[in-house]
C-alpha positions as CSV (number, residue, x, y, z in Angstrom):
1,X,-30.8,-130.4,58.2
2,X,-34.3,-129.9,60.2
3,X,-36.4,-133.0,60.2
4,X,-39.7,-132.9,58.3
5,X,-42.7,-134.0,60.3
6,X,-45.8,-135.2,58.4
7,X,-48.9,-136.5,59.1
8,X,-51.8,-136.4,56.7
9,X,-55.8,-136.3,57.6
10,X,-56.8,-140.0,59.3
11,X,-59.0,-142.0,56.6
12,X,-58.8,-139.2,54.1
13,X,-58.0,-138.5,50.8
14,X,-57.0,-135.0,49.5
15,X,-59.7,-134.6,46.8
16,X,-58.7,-133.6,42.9
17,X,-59.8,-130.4,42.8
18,X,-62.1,-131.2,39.7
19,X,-64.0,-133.9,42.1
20,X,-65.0,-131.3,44.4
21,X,-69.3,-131.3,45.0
22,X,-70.9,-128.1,44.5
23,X,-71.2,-126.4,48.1
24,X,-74.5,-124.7,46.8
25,X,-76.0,-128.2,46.3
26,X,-75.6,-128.9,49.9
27,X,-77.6,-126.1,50.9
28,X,-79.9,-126.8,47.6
29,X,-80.6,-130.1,48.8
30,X,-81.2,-129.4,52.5
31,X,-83.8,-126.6,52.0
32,X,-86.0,-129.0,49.4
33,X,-85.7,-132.4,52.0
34,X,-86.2,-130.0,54.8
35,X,-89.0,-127.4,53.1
36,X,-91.5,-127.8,56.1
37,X,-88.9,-127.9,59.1
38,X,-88.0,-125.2,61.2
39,X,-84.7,-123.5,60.2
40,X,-83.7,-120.6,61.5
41,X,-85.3,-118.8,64.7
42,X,-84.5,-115.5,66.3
43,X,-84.2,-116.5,70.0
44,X,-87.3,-115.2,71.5
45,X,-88.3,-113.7,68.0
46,X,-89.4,-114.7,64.3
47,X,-89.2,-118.3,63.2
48,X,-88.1,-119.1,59.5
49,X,-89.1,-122.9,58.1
50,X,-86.6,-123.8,55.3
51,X,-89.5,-122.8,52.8
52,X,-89.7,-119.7,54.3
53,X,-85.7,-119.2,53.6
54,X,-86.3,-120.6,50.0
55,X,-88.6,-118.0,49.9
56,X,-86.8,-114.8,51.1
57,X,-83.6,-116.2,49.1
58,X,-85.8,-116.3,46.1
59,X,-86.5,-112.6,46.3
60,X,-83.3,-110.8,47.2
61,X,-82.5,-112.6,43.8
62,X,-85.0,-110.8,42.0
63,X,-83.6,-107.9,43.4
64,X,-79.8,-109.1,42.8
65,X,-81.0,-109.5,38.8
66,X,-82.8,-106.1,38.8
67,X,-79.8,-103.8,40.2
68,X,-77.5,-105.4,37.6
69,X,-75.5,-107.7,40.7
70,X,-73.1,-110.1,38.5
71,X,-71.3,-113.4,39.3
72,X,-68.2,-112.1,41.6
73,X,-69.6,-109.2,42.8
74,X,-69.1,-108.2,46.4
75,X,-71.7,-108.3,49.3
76,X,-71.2,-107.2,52.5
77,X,-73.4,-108.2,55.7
78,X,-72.8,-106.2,59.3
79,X,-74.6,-107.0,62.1
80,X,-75.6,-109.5,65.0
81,X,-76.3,-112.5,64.3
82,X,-79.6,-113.6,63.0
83,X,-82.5,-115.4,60.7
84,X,-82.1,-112.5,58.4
85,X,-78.3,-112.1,58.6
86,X,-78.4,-116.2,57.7
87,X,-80.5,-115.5,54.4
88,X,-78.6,-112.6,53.5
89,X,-75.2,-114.6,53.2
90,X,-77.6,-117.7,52.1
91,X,-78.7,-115.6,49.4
92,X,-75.5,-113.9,48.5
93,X,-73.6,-117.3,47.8
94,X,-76.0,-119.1,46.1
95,X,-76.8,-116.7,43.7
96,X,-72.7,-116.1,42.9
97,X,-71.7,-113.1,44.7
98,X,-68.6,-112.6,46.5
99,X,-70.4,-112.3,50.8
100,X,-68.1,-110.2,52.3
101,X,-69.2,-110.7,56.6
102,X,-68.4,-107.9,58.9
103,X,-68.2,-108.1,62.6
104,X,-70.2,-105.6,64.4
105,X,-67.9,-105.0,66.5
106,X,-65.5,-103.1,64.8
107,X,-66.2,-99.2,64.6
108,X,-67.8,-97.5,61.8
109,X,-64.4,-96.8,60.3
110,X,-63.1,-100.0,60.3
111,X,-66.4,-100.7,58.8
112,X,-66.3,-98.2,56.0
113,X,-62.3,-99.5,55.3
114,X,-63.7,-103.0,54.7
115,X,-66.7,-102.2,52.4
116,X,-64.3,-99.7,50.1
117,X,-61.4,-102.2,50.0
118,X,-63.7,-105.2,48.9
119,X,-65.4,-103.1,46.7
120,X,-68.5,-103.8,48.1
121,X,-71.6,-102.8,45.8
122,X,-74.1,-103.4,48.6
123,X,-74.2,-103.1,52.6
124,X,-76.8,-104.8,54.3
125,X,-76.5,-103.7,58.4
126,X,-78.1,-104.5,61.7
127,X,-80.2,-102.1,63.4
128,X,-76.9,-101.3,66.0
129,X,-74.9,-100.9,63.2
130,X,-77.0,-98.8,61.5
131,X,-76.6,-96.1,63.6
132,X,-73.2,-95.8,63.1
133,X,-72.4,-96.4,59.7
134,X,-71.9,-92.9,57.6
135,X,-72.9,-93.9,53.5
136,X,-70.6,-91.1,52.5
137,X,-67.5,-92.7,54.1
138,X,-68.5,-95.4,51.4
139,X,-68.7,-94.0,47.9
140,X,-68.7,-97.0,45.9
141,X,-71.5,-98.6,47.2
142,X,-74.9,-98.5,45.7
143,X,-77.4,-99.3,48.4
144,X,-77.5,-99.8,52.5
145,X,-80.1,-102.0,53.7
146,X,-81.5,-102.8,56.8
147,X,-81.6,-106.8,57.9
148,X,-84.1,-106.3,60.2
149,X,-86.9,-105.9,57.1
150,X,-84.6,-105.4,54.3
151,X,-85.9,-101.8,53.5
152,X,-83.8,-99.2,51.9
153,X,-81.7,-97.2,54.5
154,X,-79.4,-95.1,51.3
155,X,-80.1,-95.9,47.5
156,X,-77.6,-94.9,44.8
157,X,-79.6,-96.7,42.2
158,X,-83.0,-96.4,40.4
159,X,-83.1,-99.8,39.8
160,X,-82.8,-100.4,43.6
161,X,-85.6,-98.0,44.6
162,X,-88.0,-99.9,42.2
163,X,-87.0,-103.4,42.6
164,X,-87.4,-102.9,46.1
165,X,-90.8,-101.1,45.7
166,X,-91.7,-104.1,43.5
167,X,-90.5,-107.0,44.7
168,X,-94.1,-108.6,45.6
169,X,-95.2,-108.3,42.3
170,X,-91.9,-109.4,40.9
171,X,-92.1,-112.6,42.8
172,X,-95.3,-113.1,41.5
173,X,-94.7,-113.0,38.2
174,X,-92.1,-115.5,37.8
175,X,-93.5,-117.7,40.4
176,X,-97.6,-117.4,39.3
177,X,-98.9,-120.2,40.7
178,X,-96.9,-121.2,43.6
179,X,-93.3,-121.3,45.2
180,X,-92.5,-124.8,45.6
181,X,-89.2,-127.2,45.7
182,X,-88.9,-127.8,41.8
183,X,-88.2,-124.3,42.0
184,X,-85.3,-124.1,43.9
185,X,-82.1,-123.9,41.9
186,X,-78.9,-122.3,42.4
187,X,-75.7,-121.4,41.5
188,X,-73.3,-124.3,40.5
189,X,-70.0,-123.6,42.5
190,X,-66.5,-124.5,41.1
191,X,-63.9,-125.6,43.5
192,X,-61.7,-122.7,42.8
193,X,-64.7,-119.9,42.8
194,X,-64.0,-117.5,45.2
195,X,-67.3,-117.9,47.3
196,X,-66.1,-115.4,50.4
197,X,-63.7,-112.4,51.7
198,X,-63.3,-112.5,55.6
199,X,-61.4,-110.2,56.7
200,X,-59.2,-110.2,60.2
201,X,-58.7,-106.8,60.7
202,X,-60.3,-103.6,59.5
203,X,-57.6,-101.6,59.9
204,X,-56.4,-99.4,57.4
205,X,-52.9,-100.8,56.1
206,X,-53.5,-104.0,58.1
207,X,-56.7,-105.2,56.7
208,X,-56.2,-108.9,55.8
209,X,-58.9,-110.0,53.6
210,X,-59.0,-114.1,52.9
211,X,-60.0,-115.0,49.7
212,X,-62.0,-118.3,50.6
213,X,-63.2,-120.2,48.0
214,X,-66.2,-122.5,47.6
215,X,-64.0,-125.8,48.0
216,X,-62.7,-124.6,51.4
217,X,-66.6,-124.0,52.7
218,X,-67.8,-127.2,51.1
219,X,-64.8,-129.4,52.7
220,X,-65.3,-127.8,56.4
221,X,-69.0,-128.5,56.1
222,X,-68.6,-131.7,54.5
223,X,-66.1,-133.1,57.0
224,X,-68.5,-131.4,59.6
225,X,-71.5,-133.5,58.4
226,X,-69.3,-137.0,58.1
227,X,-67.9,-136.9,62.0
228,X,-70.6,-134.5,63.8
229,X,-73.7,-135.8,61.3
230,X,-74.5,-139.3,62.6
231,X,-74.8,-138.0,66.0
232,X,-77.1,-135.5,65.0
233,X,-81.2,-135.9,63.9
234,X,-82.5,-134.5,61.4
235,X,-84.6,-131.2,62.7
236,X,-82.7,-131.1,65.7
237,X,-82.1,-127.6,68.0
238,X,-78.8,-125.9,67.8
239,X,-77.0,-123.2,69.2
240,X,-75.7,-119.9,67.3
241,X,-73.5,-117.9,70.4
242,X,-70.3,-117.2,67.8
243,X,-70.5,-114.5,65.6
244,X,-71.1,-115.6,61.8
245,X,-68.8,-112.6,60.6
246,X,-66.2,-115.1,62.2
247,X,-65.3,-118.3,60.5
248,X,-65.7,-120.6,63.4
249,X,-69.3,-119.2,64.2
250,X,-70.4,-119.5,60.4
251,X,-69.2,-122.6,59.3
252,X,-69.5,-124.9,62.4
253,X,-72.7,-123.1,63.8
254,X,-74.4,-121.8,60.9
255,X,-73.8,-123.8,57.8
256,X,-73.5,-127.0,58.5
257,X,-75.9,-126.8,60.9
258,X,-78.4,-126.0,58.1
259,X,-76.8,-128.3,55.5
260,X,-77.5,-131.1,58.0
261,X,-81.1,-130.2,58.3
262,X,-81.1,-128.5,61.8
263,X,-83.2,-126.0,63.9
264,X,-80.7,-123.0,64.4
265,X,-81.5,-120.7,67.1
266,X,-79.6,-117.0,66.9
267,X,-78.6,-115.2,70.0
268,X,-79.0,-111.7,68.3
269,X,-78.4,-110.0,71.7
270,X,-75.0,-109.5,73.7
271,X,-74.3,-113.0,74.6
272,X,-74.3,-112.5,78.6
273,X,-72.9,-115.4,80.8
274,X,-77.1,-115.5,81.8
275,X,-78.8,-115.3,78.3
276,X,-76.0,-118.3,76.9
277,X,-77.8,-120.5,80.4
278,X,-81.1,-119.4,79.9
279,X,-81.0,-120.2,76.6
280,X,-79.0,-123.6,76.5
281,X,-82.1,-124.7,78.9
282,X,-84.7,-123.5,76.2
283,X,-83.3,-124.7,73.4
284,X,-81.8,-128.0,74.6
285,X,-79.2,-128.1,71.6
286,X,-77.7,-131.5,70.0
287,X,-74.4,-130.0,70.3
288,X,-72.5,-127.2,72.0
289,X,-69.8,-125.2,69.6
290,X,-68.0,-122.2,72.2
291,X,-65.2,-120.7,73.3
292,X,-63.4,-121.6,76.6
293,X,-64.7,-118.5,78.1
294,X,-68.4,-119.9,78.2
295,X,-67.6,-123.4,79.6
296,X,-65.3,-122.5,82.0
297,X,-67.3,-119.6,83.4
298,X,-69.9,-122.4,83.7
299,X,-67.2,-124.9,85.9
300,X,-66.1,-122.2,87.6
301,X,-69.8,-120.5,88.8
302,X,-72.2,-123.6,88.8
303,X,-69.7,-126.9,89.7
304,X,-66.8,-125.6,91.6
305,X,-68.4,-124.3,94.6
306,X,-70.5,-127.8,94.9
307,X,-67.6,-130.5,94.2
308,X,-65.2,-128.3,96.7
309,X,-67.3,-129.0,100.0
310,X,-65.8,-131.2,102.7
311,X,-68.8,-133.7,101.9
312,X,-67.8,-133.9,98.7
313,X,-64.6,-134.5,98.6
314,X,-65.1,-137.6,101.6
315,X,-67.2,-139.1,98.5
316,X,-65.1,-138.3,95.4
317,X,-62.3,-139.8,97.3
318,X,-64.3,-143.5,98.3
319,X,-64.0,-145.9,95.1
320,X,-66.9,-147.6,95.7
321,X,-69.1,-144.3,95.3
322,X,-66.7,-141.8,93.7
323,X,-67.8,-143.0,90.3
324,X,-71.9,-142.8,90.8
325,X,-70.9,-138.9,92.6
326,X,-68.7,-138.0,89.4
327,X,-71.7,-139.8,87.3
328,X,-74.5,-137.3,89.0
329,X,-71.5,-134.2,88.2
330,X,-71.4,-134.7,84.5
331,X,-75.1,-134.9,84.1
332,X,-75.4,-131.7,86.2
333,X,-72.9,-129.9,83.7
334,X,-74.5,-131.5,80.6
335,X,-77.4,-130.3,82.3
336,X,-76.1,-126.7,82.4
337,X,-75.6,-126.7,79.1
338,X,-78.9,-127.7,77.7
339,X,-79.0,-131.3,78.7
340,X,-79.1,-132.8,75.1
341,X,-75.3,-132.1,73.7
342,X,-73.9,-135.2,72.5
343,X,-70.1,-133.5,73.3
344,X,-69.0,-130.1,73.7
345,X,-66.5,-128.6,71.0
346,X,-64.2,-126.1,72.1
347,X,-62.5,-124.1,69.6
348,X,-61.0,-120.5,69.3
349,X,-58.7,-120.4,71.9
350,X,-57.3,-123.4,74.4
351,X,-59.3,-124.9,77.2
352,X,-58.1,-124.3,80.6
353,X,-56.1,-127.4,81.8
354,X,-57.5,-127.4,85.0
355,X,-60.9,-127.1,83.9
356,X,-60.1,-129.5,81.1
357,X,-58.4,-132.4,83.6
358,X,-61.7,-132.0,85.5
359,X,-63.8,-132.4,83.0
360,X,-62.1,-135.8,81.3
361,X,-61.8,-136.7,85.0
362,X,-65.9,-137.4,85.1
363,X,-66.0,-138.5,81.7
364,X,-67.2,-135.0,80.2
365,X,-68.2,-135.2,76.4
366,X,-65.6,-132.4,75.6
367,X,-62.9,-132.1,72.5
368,X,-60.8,-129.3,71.3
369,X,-60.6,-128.1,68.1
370,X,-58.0,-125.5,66.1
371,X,-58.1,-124.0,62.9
372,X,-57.4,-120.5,61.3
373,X,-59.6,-118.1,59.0
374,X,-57.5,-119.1,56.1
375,X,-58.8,-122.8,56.2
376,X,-62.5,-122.0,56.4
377,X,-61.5,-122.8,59.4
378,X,-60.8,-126.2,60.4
379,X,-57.1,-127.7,60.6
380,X,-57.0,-130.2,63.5
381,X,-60.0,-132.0,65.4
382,X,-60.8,-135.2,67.3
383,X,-64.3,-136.0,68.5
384,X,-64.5,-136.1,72.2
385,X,-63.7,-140.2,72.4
386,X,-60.7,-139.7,70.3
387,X,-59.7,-136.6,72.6
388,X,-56.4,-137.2,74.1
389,X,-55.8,-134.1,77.0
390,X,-53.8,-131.0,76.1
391,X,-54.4,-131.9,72.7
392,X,-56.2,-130.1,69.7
393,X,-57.0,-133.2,67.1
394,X,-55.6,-134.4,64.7
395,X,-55.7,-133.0,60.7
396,X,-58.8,-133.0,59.5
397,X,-60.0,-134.8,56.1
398,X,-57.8,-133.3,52.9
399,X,-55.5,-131.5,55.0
400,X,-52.1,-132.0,55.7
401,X,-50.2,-130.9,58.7
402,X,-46.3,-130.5,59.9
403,X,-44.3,-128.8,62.5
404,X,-41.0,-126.9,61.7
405,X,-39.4,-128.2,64.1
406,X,-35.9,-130.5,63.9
407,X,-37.9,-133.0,67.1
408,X,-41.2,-132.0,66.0
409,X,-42.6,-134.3,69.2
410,X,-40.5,-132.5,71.7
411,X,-39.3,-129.4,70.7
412,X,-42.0,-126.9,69.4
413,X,-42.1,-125.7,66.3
414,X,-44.4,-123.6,63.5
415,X,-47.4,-125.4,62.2
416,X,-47.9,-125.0,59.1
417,X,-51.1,-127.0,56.6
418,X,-51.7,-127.5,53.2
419,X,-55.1,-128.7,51.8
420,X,-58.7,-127.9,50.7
421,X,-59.8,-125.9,53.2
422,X,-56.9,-123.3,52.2
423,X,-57.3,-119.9,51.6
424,X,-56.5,-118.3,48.0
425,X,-54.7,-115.4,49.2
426,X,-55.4,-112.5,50.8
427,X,-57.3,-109.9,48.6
428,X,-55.2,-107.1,47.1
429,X,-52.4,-108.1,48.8
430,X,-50.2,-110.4,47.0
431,X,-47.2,-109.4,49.7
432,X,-49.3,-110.9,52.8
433,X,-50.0,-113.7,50.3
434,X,-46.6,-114.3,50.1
435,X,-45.5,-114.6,53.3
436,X,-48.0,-116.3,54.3
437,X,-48.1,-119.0,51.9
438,X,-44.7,-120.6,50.8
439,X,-43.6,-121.7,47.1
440,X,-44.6,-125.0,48.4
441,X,-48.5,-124.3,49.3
442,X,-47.8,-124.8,53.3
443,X,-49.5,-121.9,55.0
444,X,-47.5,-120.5,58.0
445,X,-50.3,-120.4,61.3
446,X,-47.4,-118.3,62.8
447,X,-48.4,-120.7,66.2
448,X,-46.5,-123.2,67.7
449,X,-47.4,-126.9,68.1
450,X,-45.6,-130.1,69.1
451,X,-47.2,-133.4,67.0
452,X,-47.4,-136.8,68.7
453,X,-46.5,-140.2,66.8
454,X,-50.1,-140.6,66.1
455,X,-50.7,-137.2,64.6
456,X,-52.3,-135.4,67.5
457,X,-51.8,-131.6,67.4
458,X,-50.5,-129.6,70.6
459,X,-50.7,-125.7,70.4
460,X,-47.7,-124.0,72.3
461,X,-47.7,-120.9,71.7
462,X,-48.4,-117.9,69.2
463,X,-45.1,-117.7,67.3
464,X,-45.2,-113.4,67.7
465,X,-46.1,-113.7,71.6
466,X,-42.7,-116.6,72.4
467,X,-40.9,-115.2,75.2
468,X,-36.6,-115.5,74.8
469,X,-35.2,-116.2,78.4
470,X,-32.0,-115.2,79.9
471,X,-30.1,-117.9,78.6
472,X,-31.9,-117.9,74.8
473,X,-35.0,-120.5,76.4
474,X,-38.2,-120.2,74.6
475,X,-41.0,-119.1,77.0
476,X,-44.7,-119.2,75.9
477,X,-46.6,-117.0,77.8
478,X,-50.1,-118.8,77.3
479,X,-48.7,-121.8,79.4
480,X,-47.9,-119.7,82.1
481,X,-51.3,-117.8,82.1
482,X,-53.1,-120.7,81.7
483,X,-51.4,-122.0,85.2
484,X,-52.3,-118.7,86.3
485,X,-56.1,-118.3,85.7
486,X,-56.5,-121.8,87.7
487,X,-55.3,-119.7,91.0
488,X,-57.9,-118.6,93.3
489,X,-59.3,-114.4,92.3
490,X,-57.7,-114.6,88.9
491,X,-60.4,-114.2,86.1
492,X,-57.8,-113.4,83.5
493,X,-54.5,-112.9,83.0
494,X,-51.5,-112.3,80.5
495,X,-47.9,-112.4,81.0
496,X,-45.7,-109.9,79.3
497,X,-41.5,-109.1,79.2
498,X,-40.9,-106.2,81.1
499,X,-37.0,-105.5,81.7
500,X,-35.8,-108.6,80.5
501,X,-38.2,-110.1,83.9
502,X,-42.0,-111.1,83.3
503,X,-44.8,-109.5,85.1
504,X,-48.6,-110.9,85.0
505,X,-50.9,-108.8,83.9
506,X,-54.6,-109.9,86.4
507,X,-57.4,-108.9,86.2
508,X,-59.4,-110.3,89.3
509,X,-62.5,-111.9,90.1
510,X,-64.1,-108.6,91.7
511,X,-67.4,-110.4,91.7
512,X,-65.8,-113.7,94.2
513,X,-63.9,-110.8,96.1
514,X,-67.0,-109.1,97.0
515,X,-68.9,-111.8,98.5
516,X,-65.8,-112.4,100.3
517,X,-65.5,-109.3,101.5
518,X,-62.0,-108.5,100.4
519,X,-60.7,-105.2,100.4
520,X,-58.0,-103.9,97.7
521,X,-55.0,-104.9,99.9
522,X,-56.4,-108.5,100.6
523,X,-56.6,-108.9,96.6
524,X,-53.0,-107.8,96.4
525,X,-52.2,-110.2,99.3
526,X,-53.7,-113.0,97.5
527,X,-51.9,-112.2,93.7
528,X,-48.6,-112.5,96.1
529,X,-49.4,-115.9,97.4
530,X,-50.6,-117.0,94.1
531,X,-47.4,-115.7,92.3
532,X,-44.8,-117.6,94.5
533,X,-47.5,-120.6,94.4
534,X,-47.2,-120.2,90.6
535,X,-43.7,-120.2,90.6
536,X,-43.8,-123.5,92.1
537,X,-45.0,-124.9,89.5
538,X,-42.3,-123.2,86.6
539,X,-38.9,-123.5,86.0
540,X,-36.8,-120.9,87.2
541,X,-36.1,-119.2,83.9
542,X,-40.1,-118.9,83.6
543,X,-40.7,-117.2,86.9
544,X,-42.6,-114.3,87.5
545,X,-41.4,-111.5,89.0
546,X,-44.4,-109.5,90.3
547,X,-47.9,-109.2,89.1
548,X,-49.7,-105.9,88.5
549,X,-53.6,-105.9,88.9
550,X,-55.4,-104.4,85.9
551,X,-58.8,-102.8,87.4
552,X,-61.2,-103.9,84.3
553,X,-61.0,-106.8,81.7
554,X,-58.8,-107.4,79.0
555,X,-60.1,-106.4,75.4
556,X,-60.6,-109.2,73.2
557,X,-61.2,-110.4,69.5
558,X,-64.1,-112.0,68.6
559,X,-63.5,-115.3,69.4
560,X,-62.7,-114.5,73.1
561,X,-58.7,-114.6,73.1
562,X,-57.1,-111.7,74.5
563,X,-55.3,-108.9,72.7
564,X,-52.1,-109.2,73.9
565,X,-50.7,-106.8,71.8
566,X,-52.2,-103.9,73.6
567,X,-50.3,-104.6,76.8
568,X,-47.0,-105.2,75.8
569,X,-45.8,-102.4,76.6
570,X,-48.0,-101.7,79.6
């Protein structure tokens, strides 16, 4: 019979589900003990004070009132992030409604097949996505409405047109003196309430929509403001780079960030390598939340070239100075990244090894952390003096976590978590629910993990992506790419089974390659050398047998991790 492997959250309790705090008191309280603070800012743009956001939530509930919205109701928000796409979901949840966040990113139609399938009454949209959107693709709904200014883009509803045309006066009216803290009250949350649909695909026939409900945002941002709070001031700057449509950009960037009290500045422009540098130095935040992508680009661009002269390597390599010189490096990344982060959280996807020995090798505030959609998101996470290398954390308070696995430390297994931050189910689709959640409550991550004695976490694998060798081995493809992207001209890379023999997939550093001066044939040259150096560092049965250069980079989700499924069968 397969062992069970169990640890549950360090110093925490998994809460009755009756004892659970409001969510909307969090944000309740923050916006009356933070009324003349700055909250939200449009980098380069508008500036909101958290009376400001009182006041704009105020309104679009007069509106909300006046078109008839009800408790459970769905409202959808598509567009870049930004001060008005923060009060839009702000004002969504605490008056009720279901928020139902759309990444812009997906095309109009996976768009329209997420506003009809969560019955969506309302679509508020960016001005990009406002272009592409097509109202008559989306019946049901009742008005489209721009974030930018919140006018009327398509109205299906009188009561729309005149609340809108109104709204001033309304506001007035029921506020006739002045808008002030006393008069801030909103909806009280039960645990169970759904207070969110996020969906992970808008495919139609694939689109997953979790059901999240208030308990699993109030635990994420509650744990969030217990380990990540005392470290961080009341009033001080952070960073929005994720998008909020995505779990890991709205609940680790957005709201606790403004449950806390912070400054939150929005990137609501492509987030290019040189706007994220530009403005880490503006903005100084008290902590960086990213993806791998931005902080290794960062190692790779700004500190490689410098630590890998001969003059630096005679000094890393006397004791008596090496630790002054490594000193002066981890300021100079810090530095990079704004200058004031406390650590650096990595989440979405795992760091580099390489980058990340480096980086614990000079004493680099960084930590890992892992979670899915369907726990809001957080499931594992250590902060960075707790971080033990390779590692993504340990459960997080009310969560439990165990590995299918029959030698759950050395052989790799499912993870699978129970807890607060859990997902209901998906929304109409009780079969996805089912397979995803088992008659005992564990949720199935479908990735693979290994669990130390102490409880900390180690991804393997995606369960789907696991590789079967010629003699039944289990091969996981990331650990092989991730050995891969450390070799000189790879920018990416993902490994595939062609034949029953694997083949990387590269796509190169054309930018390095250029200053080089390297012509097409050095390049292939080079991804020779680096495969037979790779396969130095494998077992046999993990060798690759050629690598094929892919001429542009691979598409991605979201959160930066590539879609692998696309070139399976490349």
């Amino acid at each position: 019979m397969c062992k069970i492997h169990i640890t549950f959250a360090q110093n925490s309790k998994i809460c009755a589900m009756g004892n659970i705090p409001s969510f909307n008191a969090y944000i309740e309280r923050s916006v009356v003990q933070n009324w003349h603070l700055d909250a939200l800012t449009d980098y380069k743009g508008i500036t909101l004070q958290y009376k400001d956001v009182a006041r704009k939530i105020a309104k679009l509930h007069i509106m909300f009132e006046q078109v008839g919205i009800r408790k459970g109701d769905k409202i959808a928000i598509c567009g870049r992030n930004s001060a008005n796409w923060a009060v839009t979901f702000l004002s969504t949840i605490t008056y009720g409604a279901v928020v139902v966040p759309i990444l812009h990113e997906f095309n109009a139609e996976q768009i329209h097949n997420i506003v009809n399938h969560s019955d969506s009454r309302f679509l508020f949209v960016g001005d990009f996505v406002m272009k592409m959107v097509d109202a008559d693709q989306m019946p049901k709904i009742e008005g489209l409405i721009a974030l930018p200014d919140f006018s009327i883009l398509v109205s299906r509803s009188e009561q729309l047109d005149y609340a809108r045309a109104h709204l001033n006066e309304l506001f007035g009216k029921k506020y006739p003196e002045a808008f002030r803290p006393e008069d801030v009250h909103y909806h009280r949350d039960s645990s169970e309430e759904l207070a969110m649909i996020n969906y992970t695909s808008g495919t139609t026939g694939f689109s997953k929509g979790v059901m999240l409900p208030y308990r699993a945002i109030w635990s994420n941002v509650d744990y969030c403001m217990e380990i990540l709070g005392p470290h961080m001031k009341q009033g001080c700057n952070t960073l929005s780079i994720l998008p909020m449509a995505h779990m890991y950009g709205l609940s680790i960037e957005f709201l606790y960030d403004f449950c806390q009290g912070c400054h939150n500045y929005f990137l609501n422009r492509i987030p290019s390598p040189s706007l994220i540098a530009e403005a880490m130095a503006q903005v100084q935040p008290a902590i960086v939340i990213c993806v791998p992508l931005v902080l290794e680009k960062i190692i790779r661009k700004k500190v490689y070239p410098i630590i890998q002269t001969n003059r630096m390597r005679i000094l890393l390599n006397m004791p008596f100075v090496s630790k002054k010189v490594k000193q002066k490096i981890c300021e100079q990344v810090l530095a990079a990244l704004g200058g004031k982060a406390y650590q650096v959280v990595v989440g979405g996807a795992a760091l580099n090894q390489e980058v990340e020995q480096f980086l614990k090798s000079i004493d680099f505030p960084v930590t890992v952390g892992y979670g899915t959609t369907e726990c809001a998101p957080l499931i594992t996470f250590s902060n960075y003096t707790d971080f033990v290398p390779g590692s993504c954390g340990v459960p997080v308070a009310r969560m439990e976590v165990k590995i299918l696995s029959s030698d759950p430390e050395r052989i790799a297994g499912e993870i699978v978590t129970r807890g607060t931050n859990m997902m209901l189910g998906y929304y109409k689709n009780e079969e996805a629910t089912r397979q995803a959640i088992d008659a005992d409550g564990w949720y199935h991550t479908g990735d693979l993990g290994t669990m130390s004695a102490d409880g900390h976490v180690f991804i393997r694998g995606r369960l789907k992506s696991m590789i079967l060798g010629p003699s039944g081995q289990n091969i996981y493809p990331e650990e092989i790419e991730d050995k891969l992207n450390s070799l000189p001209m790879v920018s990416e890379s993902v490994v595939i089974s062609r034949n029953d023999k694997l083949v990387g997939l590269v796509y190169p550093d054309y930018d390095e390659a250029a200053s080089m001066g390297f012509s097409t044939e050095d390049i292939e040259k080079i991804m020779e050398q680096n495969r037979q150096d790779l396969n130095n560092l494998l077992p046999a049965y993990c060798h690759v047998s050629s690598i094929a250069i892919h001429d542009k980079e691979f598409a991605k989700t979201p959160k930066r991790s590539i879609k692998r499924y696309l070139y399976q069968n490349i």
